[in-house]
N, C-alpha and C positions, 0 to 999 in steps of 0.2 A: 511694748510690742508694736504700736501702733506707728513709731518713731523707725523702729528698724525695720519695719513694712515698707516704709516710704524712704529713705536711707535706701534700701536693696533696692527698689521699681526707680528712684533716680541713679544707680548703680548700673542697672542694663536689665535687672528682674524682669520679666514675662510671663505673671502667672497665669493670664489667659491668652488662648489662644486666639479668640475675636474678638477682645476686647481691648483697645488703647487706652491706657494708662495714663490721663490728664494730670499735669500738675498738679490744678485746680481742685481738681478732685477730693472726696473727704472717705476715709476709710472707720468704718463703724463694726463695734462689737456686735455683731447680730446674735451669738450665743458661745456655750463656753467652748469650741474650739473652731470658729469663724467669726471672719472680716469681714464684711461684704464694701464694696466697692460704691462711691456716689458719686457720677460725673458732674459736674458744672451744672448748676441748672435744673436739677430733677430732684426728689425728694425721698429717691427710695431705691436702693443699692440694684446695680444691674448683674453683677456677679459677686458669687461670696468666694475666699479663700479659706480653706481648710488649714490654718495654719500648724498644724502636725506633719503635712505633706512638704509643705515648707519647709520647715526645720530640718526636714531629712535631704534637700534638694540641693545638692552640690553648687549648681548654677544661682539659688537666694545666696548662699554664703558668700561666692564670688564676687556677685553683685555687689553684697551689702562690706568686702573689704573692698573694693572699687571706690562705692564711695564715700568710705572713713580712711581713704586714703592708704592704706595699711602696707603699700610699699616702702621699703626702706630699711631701718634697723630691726631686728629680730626677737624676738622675748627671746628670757634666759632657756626657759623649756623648748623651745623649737627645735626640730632638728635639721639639721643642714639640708640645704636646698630645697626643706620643704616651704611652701608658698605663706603667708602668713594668715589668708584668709582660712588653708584647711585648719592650721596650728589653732587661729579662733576657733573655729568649728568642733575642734576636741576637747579643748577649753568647757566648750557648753556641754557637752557630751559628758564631762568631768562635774561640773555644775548640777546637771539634772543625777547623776551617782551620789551627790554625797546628800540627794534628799530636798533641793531646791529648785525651786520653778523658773522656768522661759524669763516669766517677766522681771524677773530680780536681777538675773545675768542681762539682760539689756537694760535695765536701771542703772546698774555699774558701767557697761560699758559706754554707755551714750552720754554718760555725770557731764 
């Protein structure tokens, strides 16, 4: 999870508003459905991510086929001229139906 957090914020992700999103930075499990954010430097997260908000946010998925690159050839299941980032996006939506968790479906995709 941790991986496609920072994959999506180097993708164009924005998930705070007043907050910039350092490289450098280290992103920490603070509890079971939040991030929280550690800039350079400091010892203790200045904002958390609700990552369920996430998940549902058109603009993370973009991000994060941005930067897996995901322009190009198509999966078999996609349908024409759909973008390939949403086609992922269904994908995991497919994923979490048949009984499987977030963090499994980016284990596989990030291998």
């Amino acid at each position: 999870m941790k991986n496609a957090i920072q994959l999506a914020v180097k993708g164009g992700y924005r998930p705070f508003k007043t907050i910039e999103i350092n490289g450098d930075g280290q992103w920490v499990k603070t509890d079971f459905e939040r991030w929280g954010y550690v800039p350079p430097g400091l010892d203790n997260s200045v904002a958390t991510l609700n990552i369920y908000k996430s998940l549902l946010d058109p603009l993370f998925w973009s991000a994060l086929g941005k930067s897996l690159e995901l322009d190009g050839s198509t999966y078999r299941w996609q349908k024409e001229g759909e973008e390939k980032w949403l086609t992922l996006w269904i994908r995991f939506t497919y994923h979490l139906a048949e009984g499987k968790d977030p963090e499994s479906f980016f284990n596989t995709l990030l291998q």
